[in-house]
C-alpha positions, 0 to 999 in steps of 0.5 A: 363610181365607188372609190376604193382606198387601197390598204398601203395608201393609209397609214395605222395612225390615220394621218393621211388622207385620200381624197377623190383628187388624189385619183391625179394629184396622190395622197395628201397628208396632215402633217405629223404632230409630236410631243417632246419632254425636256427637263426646263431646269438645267441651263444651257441645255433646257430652260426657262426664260424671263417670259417661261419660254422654254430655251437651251441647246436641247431645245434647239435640238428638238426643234431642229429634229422636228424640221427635219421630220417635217412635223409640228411639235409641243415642248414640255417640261417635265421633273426629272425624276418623272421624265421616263414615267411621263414617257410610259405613260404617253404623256409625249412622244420622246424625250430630248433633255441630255438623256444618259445611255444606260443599261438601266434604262435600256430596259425602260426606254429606246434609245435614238443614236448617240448625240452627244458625250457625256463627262461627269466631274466632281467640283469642291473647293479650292486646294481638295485633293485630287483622289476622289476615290470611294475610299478618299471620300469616306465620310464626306458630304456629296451632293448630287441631282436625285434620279440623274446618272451621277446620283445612281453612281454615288449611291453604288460605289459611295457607300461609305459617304452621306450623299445629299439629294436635290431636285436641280443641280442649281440647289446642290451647287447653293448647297456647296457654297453655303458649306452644307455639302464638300463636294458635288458630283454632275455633268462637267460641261454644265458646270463649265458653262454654269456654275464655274462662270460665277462669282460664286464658285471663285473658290471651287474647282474640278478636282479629280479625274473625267468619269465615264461609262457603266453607270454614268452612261455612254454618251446621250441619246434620245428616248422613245417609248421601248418598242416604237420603231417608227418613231426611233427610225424617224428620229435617228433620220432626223439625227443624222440629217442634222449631223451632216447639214451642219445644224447640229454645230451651228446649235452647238457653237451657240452655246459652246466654245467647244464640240459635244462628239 
């Protein structure tokens, strides 16, 4: 007897495959197979560990994520400013590396549900004024990560100011220590968890207020290529499957004192 495989039984990626058992048993499918970019050089959410294992709540995350879609996935690091690229390119499937909300890259990239908040903060040193305003900060040296959101924010509202750009956020804040740079401007959670925490920064702190929004986004997201509703609708699944489980926290808790959302 011929088999006839009816159209809705194979799906337009050829994961599934009927056999002549499933006549009885149903349609057998290899398990689905990701790739995730992260960045691998911004502890505690990505990094690499003594032995260049990949490590940090983005990646837990990931792998998290990836439980939930029941599929096997290869994490990657990637340069931050070749991260969204990579993604164009179909070098992986997604990116999950702490990934700002913005309009800019909304027309780039499609973004998973929010998942976490993001503040943005500038640190100098001890005793700095609180006014961190474009027109306070007129001549002075700010360092920031090239291609990150805080980068974008200096270079529209700082016009006035010599911006410094470094390929890791670690490099700026080696910057501001030696004195090359007076202010960096990042992600006011990694720098809590990071750079405040040691010895190095005794004679630094936050200065000026919580900066969020417009350019420096609305919250993270997860970024898949733009127009891949299949992948979005499965990570935004996996997301909030998370959420409510409670591994999301658990995640959270292993890293942080305190909530992200």
């Amino acid at each position: 007897m011929k088999l006839t495989v009816p159209a809705h039984f194979v799906s337009r990626r050829g994961i599934c495959l009927l056999a002549l058992a499933s006549l009885w048993t149903g349609v057998a499918c290899a398990q689905a197979s990701y790739r995730i970019a992260t960045e691998g050089t911004y502890p505690p959410w990505s990094f690499k560990d003594s032995q260049g294992a990949l490590q940090g709540w983005d990646v837990d995350i990931a792998n998290a994520l990836c439980e939930k879609m029941k599929a096997k996935c290869e994490i990657v690091a990637q340069d931050w400013d070749g991260i969204i690229p990579g993604l164009m390119a179909r070098k992986y499937n997604m990116i999950v590396a702490s990934m700002a909300i913005t309009e800019q890259r909304k027309q780039r990239v499609d973004f998973s549900d929010k998942y976490k908040e993001t503040v943005s903060r500038f640190v100098s040193r001890k005793g700095a004024p609180e006014d961190v305003s474009a027109t306070a900060l007129a001549g002075k040296v700010i360092g920031v990560q090239r291609g990150s959101i805080q980068a974008s924010y200096l270079s529209q509202n700082y016009k006035n100011s010599e911006i410094k750009f470094y390929d890791t956020p670690q490099a700026a804040e080696l910057d501001l220590v030696a004195g090359r740079v007076e202010y960096i401007l990042g992600n006011m959670v990694t720098y809590f968890v990071g750079f405040m925490k040691t010895p190095a920064a005794k004679d630094f702190a936050f200065v000026g207020p919580d900066l969020k929004g417009g350019l420096l986004g609305d919250g993270n997201g997860i970024a898949v290529r733009k127009g891949d509703a299949e992948m979005l609708s499965k990570v935004n699944a996996a997301l909030a499957a998370i959420r409510a489980d409670g591994t999301y926290d658990r995640i959270t808790a292993k890293y942080f004192p305190f909530k992200l959302m």
